[in-house]
mmCIF entry with sequence, helices, sheets and N, C-alpha, C, O atoms, coordinates in Angstrom:
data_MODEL
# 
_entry.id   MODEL 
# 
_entity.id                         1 
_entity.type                       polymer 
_entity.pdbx_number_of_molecules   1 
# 
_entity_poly.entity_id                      1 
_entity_poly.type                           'polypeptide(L)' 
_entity_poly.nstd_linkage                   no 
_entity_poly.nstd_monomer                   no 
_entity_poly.pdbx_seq_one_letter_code       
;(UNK)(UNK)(UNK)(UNK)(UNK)(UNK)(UNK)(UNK)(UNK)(UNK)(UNK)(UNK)(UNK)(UNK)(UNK)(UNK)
(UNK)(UNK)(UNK)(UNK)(UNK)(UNK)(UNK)(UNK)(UNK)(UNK)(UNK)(UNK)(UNK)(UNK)(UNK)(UNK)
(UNK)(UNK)(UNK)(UNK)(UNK)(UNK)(UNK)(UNK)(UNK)(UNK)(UNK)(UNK)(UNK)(UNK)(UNK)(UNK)
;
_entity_poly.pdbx_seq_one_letter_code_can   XXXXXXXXXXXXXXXXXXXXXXXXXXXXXXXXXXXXXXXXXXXXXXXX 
_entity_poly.pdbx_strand_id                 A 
# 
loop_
_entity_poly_seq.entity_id 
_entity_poly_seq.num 
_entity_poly_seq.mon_id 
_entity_poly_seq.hetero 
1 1  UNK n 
1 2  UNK n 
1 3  UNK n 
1 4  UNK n 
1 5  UNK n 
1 6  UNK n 
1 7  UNK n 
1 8  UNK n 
1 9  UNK n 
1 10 UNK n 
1 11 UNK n 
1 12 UNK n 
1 13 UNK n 
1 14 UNK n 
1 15 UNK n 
1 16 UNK n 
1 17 UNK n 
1 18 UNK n 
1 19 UNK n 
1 20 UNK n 
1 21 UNK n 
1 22 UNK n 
1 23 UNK n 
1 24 UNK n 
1 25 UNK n 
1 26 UNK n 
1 27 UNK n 
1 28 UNK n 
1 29 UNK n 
1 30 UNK n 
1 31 UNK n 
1 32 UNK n 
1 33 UNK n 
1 34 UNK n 
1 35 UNK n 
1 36 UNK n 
1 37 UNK n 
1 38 UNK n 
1 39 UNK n 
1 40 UNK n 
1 41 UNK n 
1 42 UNK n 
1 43 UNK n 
1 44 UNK n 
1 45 UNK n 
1 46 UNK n 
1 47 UNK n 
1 48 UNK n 
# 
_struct_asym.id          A 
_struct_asym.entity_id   1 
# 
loop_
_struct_sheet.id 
_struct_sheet.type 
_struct_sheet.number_strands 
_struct_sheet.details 
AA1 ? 2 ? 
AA2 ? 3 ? 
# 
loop_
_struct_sheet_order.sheet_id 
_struct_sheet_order.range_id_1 
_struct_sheet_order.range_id_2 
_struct_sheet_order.offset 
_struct_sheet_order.sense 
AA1 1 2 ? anti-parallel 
AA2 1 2 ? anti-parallel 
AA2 2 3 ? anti-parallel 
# 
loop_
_struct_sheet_range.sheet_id 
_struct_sheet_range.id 
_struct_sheet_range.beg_label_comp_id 
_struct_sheet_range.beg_label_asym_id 
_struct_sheet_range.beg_label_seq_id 
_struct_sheet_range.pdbx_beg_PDB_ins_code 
_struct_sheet_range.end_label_comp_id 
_struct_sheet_range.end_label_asym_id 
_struct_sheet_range.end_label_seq_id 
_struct_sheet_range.pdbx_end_PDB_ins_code 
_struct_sheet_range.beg_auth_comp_id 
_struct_sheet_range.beg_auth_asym_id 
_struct_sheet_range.beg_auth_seq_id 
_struct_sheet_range.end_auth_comp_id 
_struct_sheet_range.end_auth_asym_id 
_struct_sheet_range.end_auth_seq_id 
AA1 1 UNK A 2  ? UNK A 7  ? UNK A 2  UNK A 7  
AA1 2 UNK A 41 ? UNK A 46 ? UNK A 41 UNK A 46 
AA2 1 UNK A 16 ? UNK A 20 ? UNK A 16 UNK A 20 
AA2 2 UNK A 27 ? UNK A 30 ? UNK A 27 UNK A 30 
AA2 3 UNK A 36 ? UNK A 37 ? UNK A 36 UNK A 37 
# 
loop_
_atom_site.group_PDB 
_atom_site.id 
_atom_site.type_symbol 
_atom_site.label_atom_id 
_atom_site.label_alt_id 
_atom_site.label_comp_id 
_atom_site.label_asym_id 
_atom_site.label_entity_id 
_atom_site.label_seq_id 
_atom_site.pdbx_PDB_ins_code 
_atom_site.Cartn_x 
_atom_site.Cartn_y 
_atom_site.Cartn_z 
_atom_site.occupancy 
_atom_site.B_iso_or_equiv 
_atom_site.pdbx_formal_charge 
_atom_site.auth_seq_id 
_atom_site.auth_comp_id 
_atom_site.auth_asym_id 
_atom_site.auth_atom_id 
_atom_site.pdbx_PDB_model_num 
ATOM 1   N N  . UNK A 1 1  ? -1.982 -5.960  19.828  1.00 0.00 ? 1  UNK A N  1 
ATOM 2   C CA . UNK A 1 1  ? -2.213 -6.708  18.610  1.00 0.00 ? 1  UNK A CA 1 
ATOM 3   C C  . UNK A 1 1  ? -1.512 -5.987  17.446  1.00 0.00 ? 1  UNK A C  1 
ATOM 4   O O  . UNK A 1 1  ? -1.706 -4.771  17.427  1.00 0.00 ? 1  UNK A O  1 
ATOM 5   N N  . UNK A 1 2  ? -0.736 -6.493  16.470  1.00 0.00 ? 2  UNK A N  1 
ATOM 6   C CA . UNK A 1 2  ? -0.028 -6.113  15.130  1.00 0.00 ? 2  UNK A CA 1 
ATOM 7   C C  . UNK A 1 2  ? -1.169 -6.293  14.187  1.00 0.00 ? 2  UNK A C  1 
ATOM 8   O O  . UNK A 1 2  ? -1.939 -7.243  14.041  1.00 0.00 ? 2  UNK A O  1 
ATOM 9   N N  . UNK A 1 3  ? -1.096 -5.314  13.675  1.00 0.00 ? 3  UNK A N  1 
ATOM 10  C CA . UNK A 1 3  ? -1.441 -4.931  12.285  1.00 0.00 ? 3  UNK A CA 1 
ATOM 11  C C  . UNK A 1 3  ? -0.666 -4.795  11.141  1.00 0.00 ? 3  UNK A C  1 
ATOM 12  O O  . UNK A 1 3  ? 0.556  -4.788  11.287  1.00 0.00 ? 3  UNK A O  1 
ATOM 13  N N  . UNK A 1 4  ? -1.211 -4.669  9.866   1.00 0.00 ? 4  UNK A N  1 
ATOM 14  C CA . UNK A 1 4  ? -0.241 -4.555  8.702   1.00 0.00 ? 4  UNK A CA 1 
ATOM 15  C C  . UNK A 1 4  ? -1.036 -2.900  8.089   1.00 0.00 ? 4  UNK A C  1 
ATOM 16  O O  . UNK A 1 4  ? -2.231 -2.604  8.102   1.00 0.00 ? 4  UNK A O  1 
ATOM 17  N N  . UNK A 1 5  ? -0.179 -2.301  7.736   1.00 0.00 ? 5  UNK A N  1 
ATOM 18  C CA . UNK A 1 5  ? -0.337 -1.586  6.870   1.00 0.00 ? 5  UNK A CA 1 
ATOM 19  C C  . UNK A 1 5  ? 0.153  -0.894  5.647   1.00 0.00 ? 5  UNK A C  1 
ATOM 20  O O  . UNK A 1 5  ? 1.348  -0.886  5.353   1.00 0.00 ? 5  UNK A O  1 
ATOM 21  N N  . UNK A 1 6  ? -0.499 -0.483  5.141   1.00 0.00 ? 6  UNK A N  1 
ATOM 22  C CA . UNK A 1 6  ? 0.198  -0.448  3.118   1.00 0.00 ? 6  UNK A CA 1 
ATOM 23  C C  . UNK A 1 6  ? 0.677  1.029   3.259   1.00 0.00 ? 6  UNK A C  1 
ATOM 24  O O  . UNK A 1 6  ? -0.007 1.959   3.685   1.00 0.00 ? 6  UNK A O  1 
ATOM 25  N N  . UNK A 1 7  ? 2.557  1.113   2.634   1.00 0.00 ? 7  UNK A N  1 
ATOM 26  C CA . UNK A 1 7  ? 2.860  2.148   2.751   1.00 0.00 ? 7  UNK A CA 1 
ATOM 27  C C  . UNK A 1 7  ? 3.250  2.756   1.135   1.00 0.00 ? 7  UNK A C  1 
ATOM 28  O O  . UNK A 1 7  ? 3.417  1.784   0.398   1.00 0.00 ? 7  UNK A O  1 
ATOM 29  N N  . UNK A 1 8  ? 3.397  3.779   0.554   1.00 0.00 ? 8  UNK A N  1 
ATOM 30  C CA . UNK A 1 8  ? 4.164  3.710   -0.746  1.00 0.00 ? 8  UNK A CA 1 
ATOM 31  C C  . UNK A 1 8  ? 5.208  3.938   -0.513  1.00 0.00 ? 8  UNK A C  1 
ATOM 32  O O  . UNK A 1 8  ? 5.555  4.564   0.488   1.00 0.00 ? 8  UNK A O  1 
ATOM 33  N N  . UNK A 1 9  ? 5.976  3.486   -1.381  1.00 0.00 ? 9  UNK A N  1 
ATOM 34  C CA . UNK A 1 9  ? 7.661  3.158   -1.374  1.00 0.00 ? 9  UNK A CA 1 
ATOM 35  C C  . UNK A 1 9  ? 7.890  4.673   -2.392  1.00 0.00 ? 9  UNK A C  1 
ATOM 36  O O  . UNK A 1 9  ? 8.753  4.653   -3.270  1.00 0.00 ? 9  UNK A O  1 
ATOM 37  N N  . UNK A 1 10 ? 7.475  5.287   -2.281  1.00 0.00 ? 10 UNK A N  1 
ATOM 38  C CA . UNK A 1 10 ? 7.525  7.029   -3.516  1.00 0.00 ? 10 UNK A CA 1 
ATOM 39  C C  . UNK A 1 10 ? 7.390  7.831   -1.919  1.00 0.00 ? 10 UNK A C  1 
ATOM 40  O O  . UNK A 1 10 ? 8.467  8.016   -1.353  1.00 0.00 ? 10 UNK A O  1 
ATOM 41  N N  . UNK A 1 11 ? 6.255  8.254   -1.269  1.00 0.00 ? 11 UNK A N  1 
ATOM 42  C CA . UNK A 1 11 ? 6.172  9.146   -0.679  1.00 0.00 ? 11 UNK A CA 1 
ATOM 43  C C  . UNK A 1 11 ? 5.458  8.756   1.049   1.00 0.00 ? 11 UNK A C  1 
ATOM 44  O O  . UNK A 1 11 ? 5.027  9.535   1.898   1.00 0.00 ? 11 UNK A O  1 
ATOM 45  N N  . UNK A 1 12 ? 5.574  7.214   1.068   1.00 0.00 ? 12 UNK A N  1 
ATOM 46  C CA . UNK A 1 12 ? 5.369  6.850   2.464   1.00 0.00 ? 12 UNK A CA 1 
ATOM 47  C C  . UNK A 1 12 ? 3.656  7.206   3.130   1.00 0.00 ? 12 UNK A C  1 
ATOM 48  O O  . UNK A 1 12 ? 3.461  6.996   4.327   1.00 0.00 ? 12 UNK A O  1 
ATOM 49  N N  . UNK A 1 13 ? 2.742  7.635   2.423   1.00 0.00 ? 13 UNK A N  1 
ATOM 50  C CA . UNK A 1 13 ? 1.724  7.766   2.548   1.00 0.00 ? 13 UNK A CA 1 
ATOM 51  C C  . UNK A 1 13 ? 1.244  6.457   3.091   1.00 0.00 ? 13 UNK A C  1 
ATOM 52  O O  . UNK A 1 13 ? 2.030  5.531   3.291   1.00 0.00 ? 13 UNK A O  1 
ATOM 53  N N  . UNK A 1 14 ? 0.057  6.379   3.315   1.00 0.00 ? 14 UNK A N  1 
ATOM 54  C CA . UNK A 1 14 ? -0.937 4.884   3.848   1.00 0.00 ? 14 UNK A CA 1 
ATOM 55  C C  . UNK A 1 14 ? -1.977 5.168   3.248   1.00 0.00 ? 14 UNK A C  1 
ATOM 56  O O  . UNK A 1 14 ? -2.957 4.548   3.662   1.00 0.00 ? 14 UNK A O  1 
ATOM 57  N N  . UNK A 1 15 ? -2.211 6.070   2.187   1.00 0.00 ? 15 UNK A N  1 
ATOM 58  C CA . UNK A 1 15 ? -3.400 6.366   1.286   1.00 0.00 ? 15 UNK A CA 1 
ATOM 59  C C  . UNK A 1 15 ? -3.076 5.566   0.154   1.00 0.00 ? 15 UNK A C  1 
ATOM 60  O O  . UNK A 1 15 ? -2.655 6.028   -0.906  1.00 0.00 ? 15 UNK A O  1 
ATOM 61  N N  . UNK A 1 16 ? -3.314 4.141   0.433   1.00 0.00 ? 16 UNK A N  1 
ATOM 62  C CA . UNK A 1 16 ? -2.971 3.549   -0.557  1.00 0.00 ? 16 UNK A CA 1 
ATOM 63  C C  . UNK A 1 16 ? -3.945 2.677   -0.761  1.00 0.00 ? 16 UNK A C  1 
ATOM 64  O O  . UNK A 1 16 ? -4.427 2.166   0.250   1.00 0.00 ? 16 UNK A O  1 
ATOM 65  N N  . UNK A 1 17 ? -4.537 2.241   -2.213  1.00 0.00 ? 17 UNK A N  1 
ATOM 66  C CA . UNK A 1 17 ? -5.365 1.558   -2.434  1.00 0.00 ? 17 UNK A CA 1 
ATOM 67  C C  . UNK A 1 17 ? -5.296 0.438   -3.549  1.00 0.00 ? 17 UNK A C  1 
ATOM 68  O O  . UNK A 1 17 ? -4.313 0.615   -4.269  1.00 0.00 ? 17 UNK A O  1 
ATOM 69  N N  . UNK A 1 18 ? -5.973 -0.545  -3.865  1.00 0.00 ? 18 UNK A N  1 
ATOM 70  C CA . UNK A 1 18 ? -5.509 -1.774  -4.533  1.00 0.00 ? 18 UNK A CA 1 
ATOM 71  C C  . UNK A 1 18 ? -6.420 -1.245  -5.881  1.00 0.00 ? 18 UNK A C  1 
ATOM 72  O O  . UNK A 1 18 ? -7.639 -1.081  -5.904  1.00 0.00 ? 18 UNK A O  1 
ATOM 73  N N  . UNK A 1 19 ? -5.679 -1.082  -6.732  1.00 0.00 ? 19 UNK A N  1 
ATOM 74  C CA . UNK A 1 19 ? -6.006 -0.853  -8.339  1.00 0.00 ? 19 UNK A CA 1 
ATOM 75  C C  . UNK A 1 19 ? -7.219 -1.732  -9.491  1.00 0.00 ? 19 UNK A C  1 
ATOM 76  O O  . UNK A 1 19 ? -8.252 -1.532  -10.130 1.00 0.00 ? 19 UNK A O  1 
ATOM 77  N N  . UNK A 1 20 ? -6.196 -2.803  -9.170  1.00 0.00 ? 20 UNK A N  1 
ATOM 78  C CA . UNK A 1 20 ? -6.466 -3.726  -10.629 1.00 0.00 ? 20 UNK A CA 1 
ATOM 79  C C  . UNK A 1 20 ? -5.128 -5.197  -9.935  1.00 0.00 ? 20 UNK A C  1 
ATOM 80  O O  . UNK A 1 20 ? -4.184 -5.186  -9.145  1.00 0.00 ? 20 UNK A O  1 
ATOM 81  N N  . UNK A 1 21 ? -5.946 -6.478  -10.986 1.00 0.00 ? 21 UNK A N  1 
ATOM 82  C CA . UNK A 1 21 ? -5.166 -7.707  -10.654 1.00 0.00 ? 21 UNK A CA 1 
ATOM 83  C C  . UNK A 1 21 ? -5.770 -8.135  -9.351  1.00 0.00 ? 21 UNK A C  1 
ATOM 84  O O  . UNK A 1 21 ? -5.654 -7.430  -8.348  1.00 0.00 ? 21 UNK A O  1 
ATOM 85  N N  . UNK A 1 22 ? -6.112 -8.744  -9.349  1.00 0.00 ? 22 UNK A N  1 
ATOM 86  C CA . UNK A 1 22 ? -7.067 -9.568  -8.525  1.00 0.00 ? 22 UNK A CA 1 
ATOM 87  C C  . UNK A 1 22 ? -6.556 -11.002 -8.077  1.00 0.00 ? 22 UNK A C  1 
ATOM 88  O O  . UNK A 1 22 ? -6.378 -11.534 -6.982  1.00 0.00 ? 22 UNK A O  1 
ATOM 89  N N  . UNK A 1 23 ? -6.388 -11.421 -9.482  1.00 0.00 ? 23 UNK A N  1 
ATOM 90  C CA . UNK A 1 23 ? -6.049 -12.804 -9.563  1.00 0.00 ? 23 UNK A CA 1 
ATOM 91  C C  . UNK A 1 23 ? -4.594 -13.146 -9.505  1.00 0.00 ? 23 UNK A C  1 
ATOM 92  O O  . UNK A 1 23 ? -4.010 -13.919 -8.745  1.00 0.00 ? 23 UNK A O  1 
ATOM 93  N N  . UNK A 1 24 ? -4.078 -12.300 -10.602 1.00 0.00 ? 24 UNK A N  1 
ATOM 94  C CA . UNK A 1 24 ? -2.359 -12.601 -10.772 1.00 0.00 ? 24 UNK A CA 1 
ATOM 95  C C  . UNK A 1 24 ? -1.599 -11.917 -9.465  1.00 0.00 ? 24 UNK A C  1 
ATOM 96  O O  . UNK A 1 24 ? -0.530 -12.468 -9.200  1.00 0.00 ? 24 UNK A O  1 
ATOM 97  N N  . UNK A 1 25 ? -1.980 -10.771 -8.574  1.00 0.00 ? 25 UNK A N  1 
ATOM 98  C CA . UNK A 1 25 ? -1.198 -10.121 -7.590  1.00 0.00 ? 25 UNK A CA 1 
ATOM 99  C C  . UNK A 1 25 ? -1.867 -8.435  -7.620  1.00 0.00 ? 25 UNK A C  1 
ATOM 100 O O  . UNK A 1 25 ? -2.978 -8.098  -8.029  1.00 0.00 ? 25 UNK A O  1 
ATOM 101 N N  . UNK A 1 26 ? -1.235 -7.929  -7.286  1.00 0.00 ? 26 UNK A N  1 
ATOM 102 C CA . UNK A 1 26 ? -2.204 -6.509  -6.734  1.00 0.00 ? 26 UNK A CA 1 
ATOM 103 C C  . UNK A 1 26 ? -1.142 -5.816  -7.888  1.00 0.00 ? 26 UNK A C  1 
ATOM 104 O O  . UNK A 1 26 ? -0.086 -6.146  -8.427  1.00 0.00 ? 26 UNK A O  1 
ATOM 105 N N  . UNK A 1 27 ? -2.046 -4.692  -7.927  1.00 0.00 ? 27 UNK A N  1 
ATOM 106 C CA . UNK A 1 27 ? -1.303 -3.369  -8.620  1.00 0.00 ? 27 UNK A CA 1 
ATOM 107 C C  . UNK A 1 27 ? -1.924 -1.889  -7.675  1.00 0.00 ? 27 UNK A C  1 
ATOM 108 O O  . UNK A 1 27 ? -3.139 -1.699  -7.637  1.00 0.00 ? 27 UNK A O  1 
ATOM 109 N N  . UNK A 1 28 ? -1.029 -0.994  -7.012  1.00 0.00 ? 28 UNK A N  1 
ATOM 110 C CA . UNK A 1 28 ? -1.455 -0.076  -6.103  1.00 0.00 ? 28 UNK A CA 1 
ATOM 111 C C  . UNK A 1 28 ? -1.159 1.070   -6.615  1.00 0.00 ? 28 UNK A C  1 
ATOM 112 O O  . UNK A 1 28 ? -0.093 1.346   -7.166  1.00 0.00 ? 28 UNK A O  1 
ATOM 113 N N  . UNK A 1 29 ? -2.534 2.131   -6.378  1.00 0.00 ? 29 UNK A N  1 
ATOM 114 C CA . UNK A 1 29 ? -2.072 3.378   -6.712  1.00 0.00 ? 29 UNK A CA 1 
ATOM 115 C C  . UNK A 1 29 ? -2.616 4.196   -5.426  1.00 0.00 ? 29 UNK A C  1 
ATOM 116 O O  . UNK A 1 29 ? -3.738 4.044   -4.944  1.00 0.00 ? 29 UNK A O  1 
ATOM 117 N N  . UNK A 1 30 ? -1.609 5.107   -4.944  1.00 0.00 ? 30 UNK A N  1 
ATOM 118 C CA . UNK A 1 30 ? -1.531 6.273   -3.982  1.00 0.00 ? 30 UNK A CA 1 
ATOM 119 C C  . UNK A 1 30 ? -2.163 7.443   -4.545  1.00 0.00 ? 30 UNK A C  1 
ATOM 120 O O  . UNK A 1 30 ? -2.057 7.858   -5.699  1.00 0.00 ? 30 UNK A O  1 
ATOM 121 N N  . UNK A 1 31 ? -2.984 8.032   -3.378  1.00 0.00 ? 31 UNK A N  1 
ATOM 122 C CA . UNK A 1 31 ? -3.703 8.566   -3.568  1.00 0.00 ? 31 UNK A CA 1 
ATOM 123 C C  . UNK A 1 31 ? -3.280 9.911   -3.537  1.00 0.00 ? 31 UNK A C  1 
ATOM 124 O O  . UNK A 1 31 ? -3.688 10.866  -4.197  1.00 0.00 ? 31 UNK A O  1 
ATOM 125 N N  . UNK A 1 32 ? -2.365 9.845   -2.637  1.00 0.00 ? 32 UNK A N  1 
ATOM 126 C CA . UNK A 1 32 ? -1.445 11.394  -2.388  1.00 0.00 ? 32 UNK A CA 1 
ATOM 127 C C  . UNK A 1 32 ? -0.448 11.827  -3.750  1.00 0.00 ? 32 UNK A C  1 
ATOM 128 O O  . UNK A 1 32 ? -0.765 12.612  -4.644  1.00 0.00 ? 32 UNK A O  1 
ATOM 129 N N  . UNK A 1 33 ? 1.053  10.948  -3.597  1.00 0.00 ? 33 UNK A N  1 
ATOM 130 C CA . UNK A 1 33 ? 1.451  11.219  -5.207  1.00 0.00 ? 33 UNK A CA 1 
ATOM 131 C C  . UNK A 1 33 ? 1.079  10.380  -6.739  1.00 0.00 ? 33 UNK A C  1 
ATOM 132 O O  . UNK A 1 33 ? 1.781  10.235  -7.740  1.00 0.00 ? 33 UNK A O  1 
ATOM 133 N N  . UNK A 1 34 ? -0.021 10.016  -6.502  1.00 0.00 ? 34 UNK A N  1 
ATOM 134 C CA . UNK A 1 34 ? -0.395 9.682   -7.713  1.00 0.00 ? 34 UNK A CA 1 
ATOM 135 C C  . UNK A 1 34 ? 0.290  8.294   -8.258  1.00 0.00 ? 34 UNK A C  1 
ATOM 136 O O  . UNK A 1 34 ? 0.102  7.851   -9.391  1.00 0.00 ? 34 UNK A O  1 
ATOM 137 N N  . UNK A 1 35 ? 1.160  7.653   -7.206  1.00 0.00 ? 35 UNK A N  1 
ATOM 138 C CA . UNK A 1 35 ? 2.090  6.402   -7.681  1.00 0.00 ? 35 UNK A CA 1 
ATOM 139 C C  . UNK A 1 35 ? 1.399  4.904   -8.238  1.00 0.00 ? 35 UNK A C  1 
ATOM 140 O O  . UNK A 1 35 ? 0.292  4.536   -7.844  1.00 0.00 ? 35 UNK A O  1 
ATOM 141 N N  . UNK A 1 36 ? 1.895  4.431   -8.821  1.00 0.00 ? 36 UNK A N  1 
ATOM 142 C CA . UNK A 1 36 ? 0.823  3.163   -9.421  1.00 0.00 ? 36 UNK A CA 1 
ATOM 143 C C  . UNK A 1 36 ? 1.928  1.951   -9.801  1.00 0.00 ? 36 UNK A C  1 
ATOM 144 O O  . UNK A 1 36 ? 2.781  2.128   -10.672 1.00 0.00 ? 36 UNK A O  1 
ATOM 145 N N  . UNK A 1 37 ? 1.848  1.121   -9.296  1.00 0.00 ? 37 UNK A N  1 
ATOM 146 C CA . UNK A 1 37 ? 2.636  0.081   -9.645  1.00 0.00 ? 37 UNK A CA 1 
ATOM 147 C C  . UNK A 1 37 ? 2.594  -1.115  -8.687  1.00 0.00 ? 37 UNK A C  1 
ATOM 148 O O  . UNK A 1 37 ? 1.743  -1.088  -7.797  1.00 0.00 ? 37 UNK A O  1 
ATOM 149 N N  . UNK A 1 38 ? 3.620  -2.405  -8.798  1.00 0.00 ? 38 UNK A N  1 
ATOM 150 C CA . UNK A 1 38 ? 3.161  -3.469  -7.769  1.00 0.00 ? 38 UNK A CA 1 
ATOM 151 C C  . UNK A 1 38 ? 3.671  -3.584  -6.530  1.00 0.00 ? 38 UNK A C  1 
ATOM 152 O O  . UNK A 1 38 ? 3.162  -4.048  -5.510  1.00 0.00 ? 38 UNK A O  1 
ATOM 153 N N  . UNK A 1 39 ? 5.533  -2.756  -6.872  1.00 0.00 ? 39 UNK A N  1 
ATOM 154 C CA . UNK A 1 39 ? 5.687  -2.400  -5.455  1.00 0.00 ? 39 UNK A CA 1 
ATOM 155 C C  . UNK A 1 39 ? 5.412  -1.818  -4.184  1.00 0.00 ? 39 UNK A C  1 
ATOM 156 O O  . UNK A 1 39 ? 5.203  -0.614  -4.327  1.00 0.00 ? 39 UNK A O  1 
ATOM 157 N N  . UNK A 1 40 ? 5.322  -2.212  -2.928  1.00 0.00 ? 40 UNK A N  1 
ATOM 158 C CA . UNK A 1 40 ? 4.304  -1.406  -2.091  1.00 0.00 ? 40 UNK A CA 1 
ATOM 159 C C  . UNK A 1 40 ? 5.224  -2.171  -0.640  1.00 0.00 ? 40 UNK A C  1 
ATOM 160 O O  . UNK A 1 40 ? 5.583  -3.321  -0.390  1.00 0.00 ? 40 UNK A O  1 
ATOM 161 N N  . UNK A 1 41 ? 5.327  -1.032  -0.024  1.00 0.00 ? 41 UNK A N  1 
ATOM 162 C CA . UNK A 1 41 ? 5.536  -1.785  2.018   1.00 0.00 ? 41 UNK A CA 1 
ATOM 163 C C  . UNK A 1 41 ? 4.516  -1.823  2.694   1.00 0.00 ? 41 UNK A C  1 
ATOM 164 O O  . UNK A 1 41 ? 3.501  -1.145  2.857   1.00 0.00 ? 41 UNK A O  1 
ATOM 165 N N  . UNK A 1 42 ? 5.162  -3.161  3.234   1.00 0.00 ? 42 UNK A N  1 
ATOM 166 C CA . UNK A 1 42 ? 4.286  -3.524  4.156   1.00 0.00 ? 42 UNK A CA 1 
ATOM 167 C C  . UNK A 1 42 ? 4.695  -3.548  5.840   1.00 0.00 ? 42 UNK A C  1 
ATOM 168 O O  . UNK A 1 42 ? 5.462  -4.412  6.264   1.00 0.00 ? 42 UNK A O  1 
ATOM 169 N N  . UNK A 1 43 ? 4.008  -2.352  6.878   1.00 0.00 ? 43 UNK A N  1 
ATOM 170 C CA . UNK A 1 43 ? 4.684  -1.886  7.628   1.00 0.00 ? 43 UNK A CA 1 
ATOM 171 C C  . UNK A 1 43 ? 3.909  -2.667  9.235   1.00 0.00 ? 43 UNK A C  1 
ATOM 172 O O  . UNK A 1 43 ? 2.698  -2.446  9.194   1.00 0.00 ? 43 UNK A O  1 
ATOM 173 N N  . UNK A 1 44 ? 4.146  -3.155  10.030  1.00 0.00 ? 44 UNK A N  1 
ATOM 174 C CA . UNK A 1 44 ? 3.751  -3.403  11.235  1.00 0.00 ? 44 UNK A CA 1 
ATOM 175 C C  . UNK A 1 44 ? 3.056  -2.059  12.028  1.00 0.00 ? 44 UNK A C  1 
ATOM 176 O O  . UNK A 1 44 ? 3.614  -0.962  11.990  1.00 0.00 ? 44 UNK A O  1 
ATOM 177 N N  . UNK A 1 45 ? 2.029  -2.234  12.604  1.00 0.00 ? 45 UNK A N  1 
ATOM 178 C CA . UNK A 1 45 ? 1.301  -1.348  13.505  1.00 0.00 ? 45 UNK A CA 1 
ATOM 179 C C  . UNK A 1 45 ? 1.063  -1.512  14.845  1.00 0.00 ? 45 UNK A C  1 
ATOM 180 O O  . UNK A 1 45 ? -0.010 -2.114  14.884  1.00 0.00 ? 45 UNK A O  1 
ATOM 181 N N  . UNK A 1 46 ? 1.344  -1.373  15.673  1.00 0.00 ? 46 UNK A N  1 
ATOM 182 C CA . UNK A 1 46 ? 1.225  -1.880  17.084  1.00 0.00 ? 46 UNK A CA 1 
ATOM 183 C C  . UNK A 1 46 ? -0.250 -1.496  17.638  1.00 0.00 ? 46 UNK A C  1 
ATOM 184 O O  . UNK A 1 46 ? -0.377 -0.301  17.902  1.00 0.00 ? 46 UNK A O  1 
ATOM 185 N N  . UNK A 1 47 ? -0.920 -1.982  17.767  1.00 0.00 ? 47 UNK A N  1 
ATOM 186 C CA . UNK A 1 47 ? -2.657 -1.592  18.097  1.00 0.00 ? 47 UNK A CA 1 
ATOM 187 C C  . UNK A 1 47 ? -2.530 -1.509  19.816  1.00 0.00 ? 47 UNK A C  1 
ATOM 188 O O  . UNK A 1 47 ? -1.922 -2.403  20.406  1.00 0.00 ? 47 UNK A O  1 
ATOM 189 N N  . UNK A 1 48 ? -3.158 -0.353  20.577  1.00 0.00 ? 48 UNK A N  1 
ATOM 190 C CA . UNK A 1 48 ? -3.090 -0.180  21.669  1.00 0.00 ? 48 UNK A CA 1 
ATOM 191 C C  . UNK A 1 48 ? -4.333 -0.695  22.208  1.00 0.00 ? 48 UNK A C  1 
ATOM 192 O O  . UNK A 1 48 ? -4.550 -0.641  23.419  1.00 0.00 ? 48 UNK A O  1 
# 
C-alpha cells in the first residue's frame, strides 16, 4: 500500500507539521530547521 508523506524542500526532514490556513491552503513549519512556508514535498512510501 502507498502512502504520502510530507518532506521539507530546505532540509528533507518528515518532521513536518501543518502551521496555520486551514481554509485558503496549508502553511508548514519543520521542526528540525525551523522552515515555514507553503512549499512542501510530497513523497510516496511503499508500506510493507
Amino acid at each position: 500500500m502507498t502512502k504520502k508523506i510530507l518532506k521539507c524542500p530546505k532540509c528533507e526532514s518528515n518532521n513536518v507539521v501543518p502551521e496555520a490556513g486551514f481554509v485558503t491552503g496549508y502553511k508548514y513549519h519543520c521542526m528540525d530547521c525551523h522552515y515555514r512556508g507553503v512549499l512542501i514535498l510530497e513523497v510516496d512510501y511503499e508500506e510493507e
